[in-house]
Every structure is written in C-alpha cells, then in structure tokens.
Backbone as CSV, one residue per row, in Angstrom:
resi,resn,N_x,N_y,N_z,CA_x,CA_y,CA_z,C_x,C_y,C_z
1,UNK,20.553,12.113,20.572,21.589,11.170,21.004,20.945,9.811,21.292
2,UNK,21.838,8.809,20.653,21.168,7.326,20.901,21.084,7.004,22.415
3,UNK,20.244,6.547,22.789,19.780,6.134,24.373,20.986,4.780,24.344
4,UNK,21.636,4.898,25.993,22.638,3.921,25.941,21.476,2.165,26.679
5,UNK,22.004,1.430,26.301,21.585,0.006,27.157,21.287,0.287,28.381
6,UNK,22.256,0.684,29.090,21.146,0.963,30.637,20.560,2.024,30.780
7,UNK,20.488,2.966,29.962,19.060,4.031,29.738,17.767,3.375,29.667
8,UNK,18.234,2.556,28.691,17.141,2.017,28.016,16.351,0.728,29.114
9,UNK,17.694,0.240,29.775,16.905,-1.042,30.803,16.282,0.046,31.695
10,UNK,16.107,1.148,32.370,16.202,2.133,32.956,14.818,2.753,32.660
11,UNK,14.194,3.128,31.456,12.787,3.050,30.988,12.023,1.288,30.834
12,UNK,12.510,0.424,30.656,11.772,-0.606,30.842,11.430,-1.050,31.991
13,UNK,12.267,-0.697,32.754,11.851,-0.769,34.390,10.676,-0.056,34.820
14,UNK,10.805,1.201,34.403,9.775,2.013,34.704,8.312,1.671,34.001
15,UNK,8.364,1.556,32.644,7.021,0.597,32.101,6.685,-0.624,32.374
16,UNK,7.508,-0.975,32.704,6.822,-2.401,33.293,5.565,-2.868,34.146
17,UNK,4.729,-3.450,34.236,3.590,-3.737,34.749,4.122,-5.061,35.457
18,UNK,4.039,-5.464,36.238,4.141,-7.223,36.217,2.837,-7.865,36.255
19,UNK,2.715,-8.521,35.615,1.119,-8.713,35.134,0.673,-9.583,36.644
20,UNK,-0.475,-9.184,36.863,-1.064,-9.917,37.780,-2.918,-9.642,37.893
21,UNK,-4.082,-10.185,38.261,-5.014,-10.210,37.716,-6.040,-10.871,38.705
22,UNK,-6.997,-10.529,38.830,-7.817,-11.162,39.988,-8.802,-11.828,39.036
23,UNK,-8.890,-12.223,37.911,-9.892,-13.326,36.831,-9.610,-13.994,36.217
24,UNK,-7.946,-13.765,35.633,-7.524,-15.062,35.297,-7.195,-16.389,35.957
25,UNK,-7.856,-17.602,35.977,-7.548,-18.601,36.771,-6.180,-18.817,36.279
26,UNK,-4.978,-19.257,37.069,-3.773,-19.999,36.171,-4.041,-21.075,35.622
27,UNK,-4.846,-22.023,35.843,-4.747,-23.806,35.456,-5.760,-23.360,34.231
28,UNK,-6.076,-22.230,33.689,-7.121,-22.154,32.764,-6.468,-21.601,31.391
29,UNK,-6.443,-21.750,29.779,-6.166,-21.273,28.932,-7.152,-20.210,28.730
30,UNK,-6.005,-18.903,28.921,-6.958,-17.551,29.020,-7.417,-17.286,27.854
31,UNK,-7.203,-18.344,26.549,-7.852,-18.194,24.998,-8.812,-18.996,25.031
32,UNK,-9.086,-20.007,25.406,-10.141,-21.055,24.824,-10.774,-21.373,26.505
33,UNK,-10.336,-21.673,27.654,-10.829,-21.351,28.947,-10.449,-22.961,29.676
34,UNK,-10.014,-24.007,28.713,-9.949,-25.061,28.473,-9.288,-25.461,30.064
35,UNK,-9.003,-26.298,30.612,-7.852,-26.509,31.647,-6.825,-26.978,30.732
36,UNK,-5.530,-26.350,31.201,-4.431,-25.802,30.791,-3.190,-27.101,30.274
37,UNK,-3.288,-27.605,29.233,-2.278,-28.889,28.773,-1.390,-28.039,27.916
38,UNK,0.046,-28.367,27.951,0.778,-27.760,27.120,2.075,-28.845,26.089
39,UNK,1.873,-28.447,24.692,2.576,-29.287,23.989,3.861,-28.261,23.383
40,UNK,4.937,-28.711,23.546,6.275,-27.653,23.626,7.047,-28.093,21.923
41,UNK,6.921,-27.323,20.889,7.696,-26.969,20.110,8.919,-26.394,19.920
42,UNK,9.817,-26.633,18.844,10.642,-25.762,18.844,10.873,-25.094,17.361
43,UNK,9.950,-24.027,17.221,9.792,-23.594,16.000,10.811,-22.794,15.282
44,UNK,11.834,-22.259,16.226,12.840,-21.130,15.160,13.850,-22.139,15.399
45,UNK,13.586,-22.305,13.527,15.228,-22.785,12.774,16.369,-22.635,12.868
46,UNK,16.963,-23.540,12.737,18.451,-23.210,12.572,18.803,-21.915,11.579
47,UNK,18.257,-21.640,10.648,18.636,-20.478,9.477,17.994,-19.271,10.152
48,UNK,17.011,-19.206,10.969,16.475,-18.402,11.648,17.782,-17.555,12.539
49,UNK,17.520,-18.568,13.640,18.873,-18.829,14.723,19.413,-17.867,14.551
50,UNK,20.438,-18.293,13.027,21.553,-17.939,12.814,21.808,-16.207,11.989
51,UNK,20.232,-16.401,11.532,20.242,-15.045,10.836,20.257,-13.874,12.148
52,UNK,19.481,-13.980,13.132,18.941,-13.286,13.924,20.406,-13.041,14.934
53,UNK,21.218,-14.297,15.343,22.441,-14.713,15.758,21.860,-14.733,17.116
54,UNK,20.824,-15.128,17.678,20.635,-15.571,19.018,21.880,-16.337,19.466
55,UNK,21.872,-16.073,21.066,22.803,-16.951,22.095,21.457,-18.444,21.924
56,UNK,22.333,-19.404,22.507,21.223,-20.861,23.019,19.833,-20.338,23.536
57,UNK,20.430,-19.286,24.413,19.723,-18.864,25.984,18.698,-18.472,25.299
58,UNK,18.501,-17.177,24.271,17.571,-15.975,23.514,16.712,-17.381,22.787
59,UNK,17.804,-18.180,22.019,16.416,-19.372,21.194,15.015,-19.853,22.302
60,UNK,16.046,-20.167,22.879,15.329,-21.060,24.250,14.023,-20.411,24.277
61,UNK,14.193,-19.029,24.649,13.360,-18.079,25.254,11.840,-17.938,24.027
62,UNK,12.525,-17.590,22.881,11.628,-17.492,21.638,11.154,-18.720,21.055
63,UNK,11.957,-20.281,21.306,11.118,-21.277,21.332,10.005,-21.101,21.834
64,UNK,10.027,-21.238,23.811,9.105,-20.773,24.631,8.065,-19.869,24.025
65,UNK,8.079,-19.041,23.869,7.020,-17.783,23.111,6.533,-18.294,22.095
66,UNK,6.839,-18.952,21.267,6.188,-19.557,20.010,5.364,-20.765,20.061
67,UNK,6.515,-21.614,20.945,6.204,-23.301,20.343,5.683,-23.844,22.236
68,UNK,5.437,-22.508,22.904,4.599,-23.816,24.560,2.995,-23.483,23.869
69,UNK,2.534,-23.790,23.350,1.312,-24.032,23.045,-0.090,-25.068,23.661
70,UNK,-1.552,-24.461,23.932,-2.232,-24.848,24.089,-2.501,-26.063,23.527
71,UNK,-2.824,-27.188,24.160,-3.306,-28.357,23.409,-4.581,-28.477,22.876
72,UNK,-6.061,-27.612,23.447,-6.999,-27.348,22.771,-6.819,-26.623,21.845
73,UNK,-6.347,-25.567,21.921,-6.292,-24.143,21.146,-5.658,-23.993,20.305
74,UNK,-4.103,-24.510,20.515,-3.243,-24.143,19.530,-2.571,-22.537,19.436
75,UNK,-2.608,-22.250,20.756,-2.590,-20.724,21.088,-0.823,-21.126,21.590
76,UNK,-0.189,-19.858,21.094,1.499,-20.104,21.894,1.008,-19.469,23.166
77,UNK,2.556,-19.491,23.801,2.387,-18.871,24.832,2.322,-16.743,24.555
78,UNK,3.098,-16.616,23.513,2.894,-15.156,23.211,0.912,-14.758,23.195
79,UNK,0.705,-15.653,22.250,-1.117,-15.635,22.071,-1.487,-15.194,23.189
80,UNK,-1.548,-16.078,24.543,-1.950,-16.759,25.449,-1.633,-15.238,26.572
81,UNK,-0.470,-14.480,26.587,-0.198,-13.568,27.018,-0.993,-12.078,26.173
82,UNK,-0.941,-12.098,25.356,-1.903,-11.010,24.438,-3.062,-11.184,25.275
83,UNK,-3.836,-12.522,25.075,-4.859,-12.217,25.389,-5.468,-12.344,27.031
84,UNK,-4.313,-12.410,27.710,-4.341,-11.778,29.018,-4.265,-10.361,29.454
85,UNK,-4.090,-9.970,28.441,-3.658,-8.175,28.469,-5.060,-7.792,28.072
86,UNK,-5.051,-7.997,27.281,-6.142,-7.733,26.516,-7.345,-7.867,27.498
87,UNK,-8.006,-8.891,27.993,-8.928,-9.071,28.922,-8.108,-7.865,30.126
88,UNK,-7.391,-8.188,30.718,-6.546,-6.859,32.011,-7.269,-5.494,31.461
89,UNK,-7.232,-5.237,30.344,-7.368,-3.971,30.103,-8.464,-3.501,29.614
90,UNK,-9.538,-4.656,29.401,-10.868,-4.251,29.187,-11.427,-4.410,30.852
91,UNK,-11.295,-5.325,31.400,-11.647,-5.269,32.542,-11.368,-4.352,33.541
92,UNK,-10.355,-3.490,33.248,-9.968,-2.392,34.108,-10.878,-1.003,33.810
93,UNK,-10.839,-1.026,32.117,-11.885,0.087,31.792,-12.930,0.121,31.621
94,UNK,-13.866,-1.055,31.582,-15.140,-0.924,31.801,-15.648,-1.810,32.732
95,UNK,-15.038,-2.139,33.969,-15.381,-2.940,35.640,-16.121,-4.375,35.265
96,UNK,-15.737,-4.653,34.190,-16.014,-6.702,34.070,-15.461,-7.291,34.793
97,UNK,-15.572,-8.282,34.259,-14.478,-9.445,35.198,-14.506,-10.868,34.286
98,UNK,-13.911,-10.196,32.885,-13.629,-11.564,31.788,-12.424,-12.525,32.296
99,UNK,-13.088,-13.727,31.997,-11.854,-14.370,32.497,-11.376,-15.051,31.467
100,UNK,-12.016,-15.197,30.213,-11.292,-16.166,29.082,-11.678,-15.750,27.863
101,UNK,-10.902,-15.505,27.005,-11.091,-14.984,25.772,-12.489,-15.192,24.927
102,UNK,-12.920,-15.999,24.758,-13.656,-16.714,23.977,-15.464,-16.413,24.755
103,UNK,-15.181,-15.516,25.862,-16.274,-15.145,26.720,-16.642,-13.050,25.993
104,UNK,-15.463,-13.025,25.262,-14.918,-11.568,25.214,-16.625,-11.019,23.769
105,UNK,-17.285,-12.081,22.661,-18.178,-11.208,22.363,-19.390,-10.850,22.715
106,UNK,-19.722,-11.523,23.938,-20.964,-12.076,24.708,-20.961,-10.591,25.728
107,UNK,-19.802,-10.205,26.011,-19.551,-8.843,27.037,-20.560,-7.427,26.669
108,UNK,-21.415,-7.149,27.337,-22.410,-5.927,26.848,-21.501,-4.677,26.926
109,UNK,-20.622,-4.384,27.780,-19.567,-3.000,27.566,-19.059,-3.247,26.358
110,UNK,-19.044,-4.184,25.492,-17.798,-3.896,24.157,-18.633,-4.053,23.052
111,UNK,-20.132,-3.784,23.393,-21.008,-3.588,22.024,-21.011,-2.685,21.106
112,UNK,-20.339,-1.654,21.959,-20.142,-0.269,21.157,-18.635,-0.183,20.723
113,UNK,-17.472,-1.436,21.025,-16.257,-0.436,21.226,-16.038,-0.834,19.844
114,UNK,-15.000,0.239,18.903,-14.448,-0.043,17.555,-13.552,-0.761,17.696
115,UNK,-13.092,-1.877,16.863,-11.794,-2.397,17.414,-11.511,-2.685,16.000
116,UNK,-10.213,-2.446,15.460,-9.126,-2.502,14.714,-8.205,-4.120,14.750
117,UNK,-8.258,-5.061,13.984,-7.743,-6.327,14.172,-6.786,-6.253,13.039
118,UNK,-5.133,-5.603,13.163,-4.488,-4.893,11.606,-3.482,-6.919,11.793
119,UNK,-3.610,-7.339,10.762,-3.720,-8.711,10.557,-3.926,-9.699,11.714
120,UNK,-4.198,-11.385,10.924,-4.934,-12.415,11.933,-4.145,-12.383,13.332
121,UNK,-5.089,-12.225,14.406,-4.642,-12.324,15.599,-4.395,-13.846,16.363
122,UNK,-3.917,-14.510,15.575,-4.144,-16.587,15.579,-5.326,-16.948,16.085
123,UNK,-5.168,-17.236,17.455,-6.027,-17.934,17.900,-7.117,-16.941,19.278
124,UNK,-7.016,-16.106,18.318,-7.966,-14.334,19.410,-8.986,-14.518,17.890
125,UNK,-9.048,-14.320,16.906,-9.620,-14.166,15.653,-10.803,-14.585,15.962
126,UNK,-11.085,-15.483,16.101,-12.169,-16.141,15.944,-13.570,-15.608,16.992
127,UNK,-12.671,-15.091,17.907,-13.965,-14.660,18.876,-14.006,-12.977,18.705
128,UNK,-12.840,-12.534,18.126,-12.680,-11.076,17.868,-13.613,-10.720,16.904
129,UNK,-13.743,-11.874,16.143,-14.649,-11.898,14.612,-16.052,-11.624,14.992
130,UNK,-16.630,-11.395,16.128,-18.217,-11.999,16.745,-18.296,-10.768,17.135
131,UNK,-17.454,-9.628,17.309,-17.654,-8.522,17.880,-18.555,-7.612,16.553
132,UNK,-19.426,-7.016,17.370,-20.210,-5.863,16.018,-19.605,-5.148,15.398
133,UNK,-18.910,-4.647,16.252,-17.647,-3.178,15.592,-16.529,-4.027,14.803
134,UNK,-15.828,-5.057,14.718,-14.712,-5.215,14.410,-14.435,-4.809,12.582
135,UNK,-13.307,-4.039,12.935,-12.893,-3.694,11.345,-11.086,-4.755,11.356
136,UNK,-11.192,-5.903,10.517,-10.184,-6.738,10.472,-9.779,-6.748,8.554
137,UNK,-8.269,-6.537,9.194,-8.200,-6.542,7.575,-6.628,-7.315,7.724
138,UNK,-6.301,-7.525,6.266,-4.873,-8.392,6.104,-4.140,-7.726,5.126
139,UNK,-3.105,-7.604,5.548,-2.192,-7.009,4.201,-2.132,-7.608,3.043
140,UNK,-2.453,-7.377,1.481,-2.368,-8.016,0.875,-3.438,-8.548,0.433
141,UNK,-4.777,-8.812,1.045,-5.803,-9.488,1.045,-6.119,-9.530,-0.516
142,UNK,-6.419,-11.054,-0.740,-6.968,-11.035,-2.080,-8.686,-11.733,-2.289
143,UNK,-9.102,-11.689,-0.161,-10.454,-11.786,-0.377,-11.302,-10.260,-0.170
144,UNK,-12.734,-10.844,-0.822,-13.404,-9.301,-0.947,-14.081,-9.034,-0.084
145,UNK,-14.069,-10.210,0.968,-14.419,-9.688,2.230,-13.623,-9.875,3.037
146,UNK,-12.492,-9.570,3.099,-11.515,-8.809,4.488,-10.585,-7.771,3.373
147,UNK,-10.432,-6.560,3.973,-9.928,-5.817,3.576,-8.737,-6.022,3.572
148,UNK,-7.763,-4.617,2.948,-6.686,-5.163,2.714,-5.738,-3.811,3.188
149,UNK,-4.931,-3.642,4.671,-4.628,-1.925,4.943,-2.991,-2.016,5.231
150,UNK,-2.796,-0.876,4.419,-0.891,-0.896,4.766,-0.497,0.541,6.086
151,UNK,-0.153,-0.520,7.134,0.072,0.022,7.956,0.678,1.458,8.365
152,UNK,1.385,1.638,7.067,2.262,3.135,6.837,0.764,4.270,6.197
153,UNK,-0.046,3.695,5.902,-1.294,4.729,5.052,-2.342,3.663,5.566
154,UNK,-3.104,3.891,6.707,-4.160,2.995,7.075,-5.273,4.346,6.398
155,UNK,-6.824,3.770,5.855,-7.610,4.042,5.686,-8.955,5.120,6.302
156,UNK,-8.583,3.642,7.299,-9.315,4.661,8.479,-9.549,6.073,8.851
157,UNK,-10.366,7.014,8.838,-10.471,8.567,9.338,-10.165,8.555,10.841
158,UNK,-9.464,9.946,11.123,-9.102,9.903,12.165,-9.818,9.535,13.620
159,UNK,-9.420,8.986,14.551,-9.696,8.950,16.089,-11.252,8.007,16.168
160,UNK,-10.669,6.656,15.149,-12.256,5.898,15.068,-12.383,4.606,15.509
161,UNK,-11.262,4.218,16.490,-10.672,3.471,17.308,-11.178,3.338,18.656
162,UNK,-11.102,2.441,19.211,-11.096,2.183,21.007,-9.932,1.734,20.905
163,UNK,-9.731,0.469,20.213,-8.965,-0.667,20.488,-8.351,-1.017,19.400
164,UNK,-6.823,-1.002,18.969,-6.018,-1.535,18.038,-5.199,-2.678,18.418
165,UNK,-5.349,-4.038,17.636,-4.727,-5.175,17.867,-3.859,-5.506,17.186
166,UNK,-2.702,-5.721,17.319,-1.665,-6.214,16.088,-0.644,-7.187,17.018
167,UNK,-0.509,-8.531,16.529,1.225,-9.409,17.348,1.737,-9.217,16.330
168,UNK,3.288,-9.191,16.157,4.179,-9.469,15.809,4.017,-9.351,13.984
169,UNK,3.984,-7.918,13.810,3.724,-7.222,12.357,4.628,-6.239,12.072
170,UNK,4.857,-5.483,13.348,5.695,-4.147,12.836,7.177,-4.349,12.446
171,UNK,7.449,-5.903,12.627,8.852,-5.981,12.202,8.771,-6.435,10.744
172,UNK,7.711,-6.420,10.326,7.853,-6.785,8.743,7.200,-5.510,8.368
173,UNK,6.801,-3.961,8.570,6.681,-3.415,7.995,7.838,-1.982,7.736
174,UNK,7.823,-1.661,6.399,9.174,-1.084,5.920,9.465,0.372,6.594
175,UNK,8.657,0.723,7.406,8.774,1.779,7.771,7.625,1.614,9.263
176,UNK,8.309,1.344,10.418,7.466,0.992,11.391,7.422,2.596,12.435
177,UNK,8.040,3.573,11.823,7.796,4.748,12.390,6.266,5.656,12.257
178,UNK,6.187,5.301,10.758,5.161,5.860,9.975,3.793,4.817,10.666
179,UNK,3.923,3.532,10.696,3.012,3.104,11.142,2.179,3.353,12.290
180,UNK,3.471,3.150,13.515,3.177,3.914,15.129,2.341,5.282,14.814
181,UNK,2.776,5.810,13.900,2.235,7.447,13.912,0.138,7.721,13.166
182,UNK,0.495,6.515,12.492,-0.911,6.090,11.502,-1.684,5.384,12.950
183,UNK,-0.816,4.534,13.382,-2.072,4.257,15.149,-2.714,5.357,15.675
184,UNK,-1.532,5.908,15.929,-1.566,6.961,16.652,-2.898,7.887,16.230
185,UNK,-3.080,8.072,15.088,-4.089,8.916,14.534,-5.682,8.266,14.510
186,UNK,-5.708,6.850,14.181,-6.803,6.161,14.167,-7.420,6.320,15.528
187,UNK,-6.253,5.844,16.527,-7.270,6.002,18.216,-8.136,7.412,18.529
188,UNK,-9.006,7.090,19.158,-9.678,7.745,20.150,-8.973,8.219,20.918
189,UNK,-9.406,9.535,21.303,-8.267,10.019,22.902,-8.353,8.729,23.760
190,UNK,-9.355,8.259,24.080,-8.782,7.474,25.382,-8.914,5.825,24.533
191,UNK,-8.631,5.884,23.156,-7.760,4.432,22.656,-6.959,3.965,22.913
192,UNK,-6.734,2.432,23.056,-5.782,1.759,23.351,-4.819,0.743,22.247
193,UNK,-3.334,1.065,22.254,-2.940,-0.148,21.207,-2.028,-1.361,21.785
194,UNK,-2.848,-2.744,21.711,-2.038,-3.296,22.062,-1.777,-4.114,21.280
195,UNK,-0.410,-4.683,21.476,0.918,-5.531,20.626,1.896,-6.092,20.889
196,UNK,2.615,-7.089,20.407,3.356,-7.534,20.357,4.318,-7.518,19.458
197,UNK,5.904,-7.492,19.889,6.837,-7.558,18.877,8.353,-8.334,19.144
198,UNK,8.494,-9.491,18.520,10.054,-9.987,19.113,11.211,-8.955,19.607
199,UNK,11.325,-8.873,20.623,12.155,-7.857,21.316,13.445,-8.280,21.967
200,UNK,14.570,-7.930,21.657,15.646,-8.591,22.821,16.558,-7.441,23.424
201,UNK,16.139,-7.529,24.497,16.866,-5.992,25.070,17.929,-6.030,25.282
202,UNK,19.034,-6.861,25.039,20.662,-7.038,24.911,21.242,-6.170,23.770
203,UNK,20.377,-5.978,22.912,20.746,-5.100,21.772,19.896,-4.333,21.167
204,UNK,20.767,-3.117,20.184,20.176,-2.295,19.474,19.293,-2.677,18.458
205,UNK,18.272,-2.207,17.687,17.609,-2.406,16.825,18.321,-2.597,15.790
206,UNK,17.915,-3.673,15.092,18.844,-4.302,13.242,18.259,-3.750,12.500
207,UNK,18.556,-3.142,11.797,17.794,-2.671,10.347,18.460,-3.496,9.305
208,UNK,17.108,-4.457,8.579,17.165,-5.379,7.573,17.106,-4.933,6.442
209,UNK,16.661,-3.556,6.066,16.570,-3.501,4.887,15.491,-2.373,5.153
210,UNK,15.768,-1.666,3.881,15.411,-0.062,4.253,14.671,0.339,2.823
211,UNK,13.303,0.969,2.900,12.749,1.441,1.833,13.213,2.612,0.959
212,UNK,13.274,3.037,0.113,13.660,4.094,-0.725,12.387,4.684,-1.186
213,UNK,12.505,5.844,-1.717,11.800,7.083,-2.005,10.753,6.737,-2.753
214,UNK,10.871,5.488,-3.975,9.834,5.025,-5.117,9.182,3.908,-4.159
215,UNK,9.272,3.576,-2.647,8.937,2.457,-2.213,9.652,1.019,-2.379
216,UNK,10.434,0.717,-3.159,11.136,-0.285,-3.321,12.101,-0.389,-1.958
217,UNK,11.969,-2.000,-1.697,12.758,-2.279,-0.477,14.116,-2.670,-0.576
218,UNK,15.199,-2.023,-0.397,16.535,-2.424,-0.361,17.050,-3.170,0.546
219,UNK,17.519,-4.612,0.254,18.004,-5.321,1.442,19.350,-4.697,1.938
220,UNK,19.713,-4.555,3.472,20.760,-4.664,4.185,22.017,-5.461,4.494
221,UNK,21.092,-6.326,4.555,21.056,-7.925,5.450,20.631,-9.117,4.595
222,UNK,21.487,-10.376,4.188,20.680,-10.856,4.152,19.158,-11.397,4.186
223,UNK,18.361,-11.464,3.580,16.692,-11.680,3.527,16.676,-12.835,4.955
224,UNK,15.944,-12.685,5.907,15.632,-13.609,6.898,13.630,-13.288,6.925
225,UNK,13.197,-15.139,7.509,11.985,-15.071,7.114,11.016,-15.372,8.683
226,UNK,10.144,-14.510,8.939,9.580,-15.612,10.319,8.534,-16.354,9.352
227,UNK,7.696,-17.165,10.407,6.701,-18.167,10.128,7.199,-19.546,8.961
228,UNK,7.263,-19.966,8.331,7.741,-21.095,8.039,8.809,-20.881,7.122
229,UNK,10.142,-20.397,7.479,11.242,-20.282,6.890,11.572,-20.352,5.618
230,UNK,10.950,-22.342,4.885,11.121,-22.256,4.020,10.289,-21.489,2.833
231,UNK,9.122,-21.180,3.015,7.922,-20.877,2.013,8.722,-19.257,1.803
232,UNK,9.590,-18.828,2.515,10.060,-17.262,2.698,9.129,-16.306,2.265
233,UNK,7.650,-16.361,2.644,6.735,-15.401,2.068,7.504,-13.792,2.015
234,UNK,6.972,-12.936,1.002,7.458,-11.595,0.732,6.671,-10.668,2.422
235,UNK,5.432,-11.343,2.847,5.314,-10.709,3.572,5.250,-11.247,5.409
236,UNK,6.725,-12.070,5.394,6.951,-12.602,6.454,8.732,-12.003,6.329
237,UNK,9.237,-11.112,5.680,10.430,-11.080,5.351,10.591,-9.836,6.909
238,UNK,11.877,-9.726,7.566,12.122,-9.663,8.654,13.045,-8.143,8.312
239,UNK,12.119,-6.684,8.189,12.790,-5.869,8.243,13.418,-5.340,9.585
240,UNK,13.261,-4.919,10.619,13.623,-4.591,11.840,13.799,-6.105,12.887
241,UNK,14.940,-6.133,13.679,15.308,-6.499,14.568,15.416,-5.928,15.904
242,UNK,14.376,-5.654,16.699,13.715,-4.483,17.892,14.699,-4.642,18.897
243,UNK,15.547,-4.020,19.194,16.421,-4.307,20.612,15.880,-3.120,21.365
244,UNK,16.782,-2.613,22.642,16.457,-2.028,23.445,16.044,-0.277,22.991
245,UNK,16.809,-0.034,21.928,16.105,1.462,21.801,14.519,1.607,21.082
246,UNK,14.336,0.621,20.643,12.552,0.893,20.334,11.835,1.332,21.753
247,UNK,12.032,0.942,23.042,10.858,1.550,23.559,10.986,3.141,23.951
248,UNK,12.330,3.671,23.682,11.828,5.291,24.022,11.233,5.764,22.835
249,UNK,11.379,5.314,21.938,10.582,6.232,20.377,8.807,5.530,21.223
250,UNK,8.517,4.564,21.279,7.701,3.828,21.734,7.072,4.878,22.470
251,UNK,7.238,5.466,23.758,7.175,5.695,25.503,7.015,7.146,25.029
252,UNK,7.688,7.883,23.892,7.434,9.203,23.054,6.104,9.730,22.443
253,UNK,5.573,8.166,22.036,4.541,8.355,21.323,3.230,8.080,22.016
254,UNK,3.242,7.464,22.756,2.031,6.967,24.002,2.314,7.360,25.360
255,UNK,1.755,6.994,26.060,1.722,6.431,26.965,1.800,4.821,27.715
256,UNK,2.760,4.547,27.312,3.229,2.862,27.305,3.341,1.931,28.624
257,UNK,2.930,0.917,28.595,3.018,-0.062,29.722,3.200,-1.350,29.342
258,UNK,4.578,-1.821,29.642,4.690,-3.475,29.470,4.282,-3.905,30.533
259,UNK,3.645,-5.384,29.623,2.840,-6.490,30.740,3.892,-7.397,30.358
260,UNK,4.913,-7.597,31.722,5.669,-8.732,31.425,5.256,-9.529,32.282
261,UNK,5.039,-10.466,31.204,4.720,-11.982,31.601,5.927,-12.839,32.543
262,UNK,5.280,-13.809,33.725,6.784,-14.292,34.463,6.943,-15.436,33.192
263,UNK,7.903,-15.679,33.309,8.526,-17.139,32.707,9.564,-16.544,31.260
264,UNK,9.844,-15.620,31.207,10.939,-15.236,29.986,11.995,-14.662,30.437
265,UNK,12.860,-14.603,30.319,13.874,-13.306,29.937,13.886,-12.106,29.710
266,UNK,13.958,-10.963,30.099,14.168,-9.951,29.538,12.273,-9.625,29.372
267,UNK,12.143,-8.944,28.014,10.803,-8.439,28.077,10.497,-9.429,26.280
268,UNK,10.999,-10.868,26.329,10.837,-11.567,25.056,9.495,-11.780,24.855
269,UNK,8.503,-12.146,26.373,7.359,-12.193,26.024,6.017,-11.478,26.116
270,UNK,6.848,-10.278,26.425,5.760,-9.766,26.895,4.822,-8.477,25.861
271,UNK,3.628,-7.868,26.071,2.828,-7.305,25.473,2.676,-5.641,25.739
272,UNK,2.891,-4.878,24.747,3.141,-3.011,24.822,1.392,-2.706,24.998
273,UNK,1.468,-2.175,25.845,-0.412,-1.455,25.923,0.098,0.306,25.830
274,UNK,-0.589,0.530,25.076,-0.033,1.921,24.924,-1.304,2.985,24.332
275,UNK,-1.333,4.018,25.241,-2.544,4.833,25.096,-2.264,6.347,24.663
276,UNK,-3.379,6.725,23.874,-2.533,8.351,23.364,-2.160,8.771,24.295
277,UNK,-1.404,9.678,24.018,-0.329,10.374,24.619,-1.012,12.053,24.426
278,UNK,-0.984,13.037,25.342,-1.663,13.807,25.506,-1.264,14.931,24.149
C-alpha cells in the first residue's frame, strides 16, 4: 500500500538529523575554507519551472540550492551542504576534526578508505581526486582515463566500498531502484552512501518516462532537462520527480539519515547518509 503524505512527513521526521557540528566555522566555505561571500543566481528556467510545475515558493527554494553560490569556489549551496555531511561523517567515524573540504586528502584516516565518486561531484572533485583509493567514473565517458559505470550494472565486485558519492544523478537514471540495490552491494558492511537528490515532499514521485524490456526509454511526460535547459543533453533528461514516497523505499534499504540543512523548505536541501542495512 502507497505510504500516505503524512506517513511519509512522519518518517522524515524521524530521519532527520538537524545538522549541527563542532568544526565547521559558519563564516567559512566548508568547500574551499575561503571566508564566506555569496553571489545569488537564479538558475531554473522558466521551461524548467513549468515542466516540474513548481509553486513561486518551491522555485525560490531550488534557486537557493543551485544558484547561492560561493564566490571563490563556485560551489552552490547544495555542494556546500554535501560537503558538510560529508566531513560530519568522516569526522564522526574516524575522531578528526576536518573543517574544510579541500583539507579532506591530507587526512591520514582516509588513506586506506575506498571511495566511489559515481559522476563529477562539482566543486568536491578536485580534492576527492588527491585521494589514493578514489575510483571516479562518468557515465558515458569517452575519456580513457575516467571510466565509464551505469548505475543499474556498476562494475565493481561486491562490498569494495567505504564511501559512495553521488548529487543529484538518480533522477536521470532509468531505473533508480536497481541502482539503490547496485550501492547497496558495492558497500562494505559498515559503508556509507551519501547523496543528493531534488526532493519536494508536497508530492508523490513523477515518473518521466519509463524503460522497457530491450532498454529503450519511453517518454511519459514531456522530455524536461536539468543543467542548461537549452543544450537538453540525453544525459541530463529528467526521469523521476522524487516527492515524498522515495524515502520509505529509501529507509528499507539502509539505514538512512537526513542532514537537513537550516535555510530551505521542506527537505529541498538537504543530504541522505545512508548505511547498510543489516
């Protein structure tokens, strides 16, 4: 039986974390360490908008998440929250005390850890890249040095994971059940996956368009595109629309904890940390 809206606000309550942290300075960009200037975009389009059918209020919110960006960095505020989690949760499991991203390959506990980077993490990449272990790959890749892994059939042998990183991917992949379940297998018992995904808990999940048996993708919905609207890349095309019933399939499969960030709505900006599930 489908979980009703206040079921569902009802488990988000309960996962919720409210993020709070004894190393992050606030006046500091927890990506680059910079003191904290912010230049405010407003990146989702009108065709966006309208595909998605946000209220004013929901744009507002996903402006915010996209377009409050670092003025050194170029990090949004979603970035900027990842990689506050991200530091939270290394620092909790191996007793550091990172305070800024860009401090994260210099750390002697994460010499050994495997970490999984399943496409570019923006403005985390670059220092994620410095790590010994990192296995980073891109869908699609047509260089021969970054691999190239489809999230529904990842490569990887089982349980060879610490750490899986992915923002805002599983809504462009055609089957984001199969994927969760392919994480699921890569981690380590005590692996962690964390992520991000445009979420609006006012509503049910949209299904954009649905794969068939030979793999071919059947649209639903109109084709809607994130990242620069007009270029409509094939692999920016917007299959799932995540409302409130993704987190019990979610909370099924892990052990889940949202880090909601203050300053949004709802759980628009915030980051899923989610650990096998016994």
């Amino acid at each position: 039986m489908m979980p009703t809206p206040a079921e569902e606000a009802s488990v988000a309550e309960r996962l919720k974390r409210p993020f709070t942290t004894l190393y992050a300075p606030a006046h500091l960009c927890p990506v680059c360490g910079s003191v904290l200037q912010l230049q405010y975009l407003n990146p989702i389009c009108d065709a966006l908008s309208r595909d998605w059918e946000l209220t004013e209020l929901q744009r507002r919110f996903l402006n915010c998440r996209e377009g409050c960006r670092c003025v050194q960095c170029g990090s949004s505020a979603r970035i900027r929250n990842l990689a506050r989690t991200i530091l939270e949760v290394i620092n909790l499991r191996c007793g550091t005390a990172l305070q800024v991203f860009k401090d994260l390959p210099g750390c002697p506990a994460l010499q050994a850890f495997r970490v999984a980077e399943i496409n570019n993490c923006a403005a985390l990449h670059t220092s994620l890249a410095k790590l010994p272990h990192l296995e980073y790959s891109e869908y699609g890749s047509n260089d021969s040095s970054v691999r190239s892994e489809d999230l529904m059939t990842l490569s990887y042998e089982d349980h060879s994971f610490d750490l899986v990183l992915m923002t805002d991917v599983l809504e462009h992949v055609p089957d984001y059940h199969k994927a969760l379940q392919e994480v699921r297998r890569v981690l380590r018992e005590d692996g962690v996956l964390i992520f991000t995904v445009p979420l609006l808990m006012e509503r049910k999940t949209d299904i954009r368009a649905r794969q068939e048996a030979d793999g071919s993708l059947v649209l639903l919905r109109p084709p809607s595109y994130h990242g620069n609207y007009a270029q409509r890349r094939p692999d920016m095309l917007v299959v799932y629309e995540f409302g409130y019933d993704f987190l019990v399939e979610l909370s099924g499969l892990f052990k889940t904890s949202i880090y909601a960030h203050d300053g949004f709505g709802g759980l628009v900006a915030s980051v899923f940390v989610c650990r096998r599930s016994a």
